[in-house]
N, C-alpha and C positions, 0 to 999 in steps of 0.2 A: 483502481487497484490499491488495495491496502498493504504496502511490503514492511515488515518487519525484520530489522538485522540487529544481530549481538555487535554494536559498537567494537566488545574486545576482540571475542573471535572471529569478526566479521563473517559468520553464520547465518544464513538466509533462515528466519524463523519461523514464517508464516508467510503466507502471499494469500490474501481476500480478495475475490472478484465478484464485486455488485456496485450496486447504486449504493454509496456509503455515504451512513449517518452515524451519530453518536454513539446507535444504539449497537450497532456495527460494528464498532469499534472497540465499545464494552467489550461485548461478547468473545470476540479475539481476544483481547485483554486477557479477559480474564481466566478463559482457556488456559493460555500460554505462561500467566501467571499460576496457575494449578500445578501445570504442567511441568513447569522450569523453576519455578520461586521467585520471589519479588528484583527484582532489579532497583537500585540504587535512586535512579532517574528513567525518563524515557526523555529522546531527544525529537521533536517533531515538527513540519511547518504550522502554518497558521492557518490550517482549511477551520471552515469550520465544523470538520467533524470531530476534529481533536482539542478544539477552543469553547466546546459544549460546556456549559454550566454542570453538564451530569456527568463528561468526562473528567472536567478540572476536580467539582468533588468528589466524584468514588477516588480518584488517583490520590486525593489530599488524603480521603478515610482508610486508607489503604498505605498510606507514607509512602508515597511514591511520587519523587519530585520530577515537575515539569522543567525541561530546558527547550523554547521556542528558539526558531533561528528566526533572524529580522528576515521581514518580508523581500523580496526579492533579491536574497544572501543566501543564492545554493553554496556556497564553497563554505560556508559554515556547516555544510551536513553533507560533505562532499561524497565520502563513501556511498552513502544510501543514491544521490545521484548520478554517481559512477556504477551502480546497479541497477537504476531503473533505466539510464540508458543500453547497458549489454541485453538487457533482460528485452528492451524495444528494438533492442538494433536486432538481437542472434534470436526469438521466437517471435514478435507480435508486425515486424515489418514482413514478415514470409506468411505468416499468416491470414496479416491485410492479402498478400499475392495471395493467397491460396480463393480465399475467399471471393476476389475477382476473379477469378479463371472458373472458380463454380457458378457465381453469377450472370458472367457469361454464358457457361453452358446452359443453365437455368434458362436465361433468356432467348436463345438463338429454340429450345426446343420447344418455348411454348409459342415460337411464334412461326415453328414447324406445325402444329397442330391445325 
């Protein structure tokens, strides 16, 4: 999941769910960039969907500065971690539940047939 937050307002911007690459990443980008206008900076880890050669320059061609946090320094991007934790804890943990209670069911009737 790709979460995007407004640092000031701390505004959930975007939430992306797929298999994320570069180009993924663009794409939201540059939505959100249309959409809202350029941001100062963006603040991000080190995946390499946001360390892409094509990310770093559209974002250069675009003036829009990189701030990476050091690799394994979540409290340097605390907020966006203290969101993707609520966001695991209050939908995708009940969800995991929901999704075993259907798979059970799933299971227990195909093996009624």
């Amino acid at each position: 999941m790709l979460t995007l937050i407004d640092e000031y307002s701390r505004e959930c911007l975007a939430i992306d769910v797929a298999r994320l690459n570069s180009e993924d990443v663009l794409e939201c980008l540059s939505d959100l960039f249309v959409r809202r206008g350029l941001p100062d900076h963006i603040r991000s880890d080190n995946g390499s969907e946001f360390t892409a050669l094509k990310v770093r320059d559209w974002l250069e061609r675009v003036e829009v500065e990189t701030l990476y946090i050091e690799p394994e320094s979540p409290w340097e991007n605390g907020y966006i971690e203290s969101f993707n934790g609520k966001l695991r804890d209050e939908l995708l943990n009940r969800e995991i539940f929901d999704a075993n209670v259907l798979i059970e069911r799933w299971r227990v009737s195909t093996a009624e047939e």
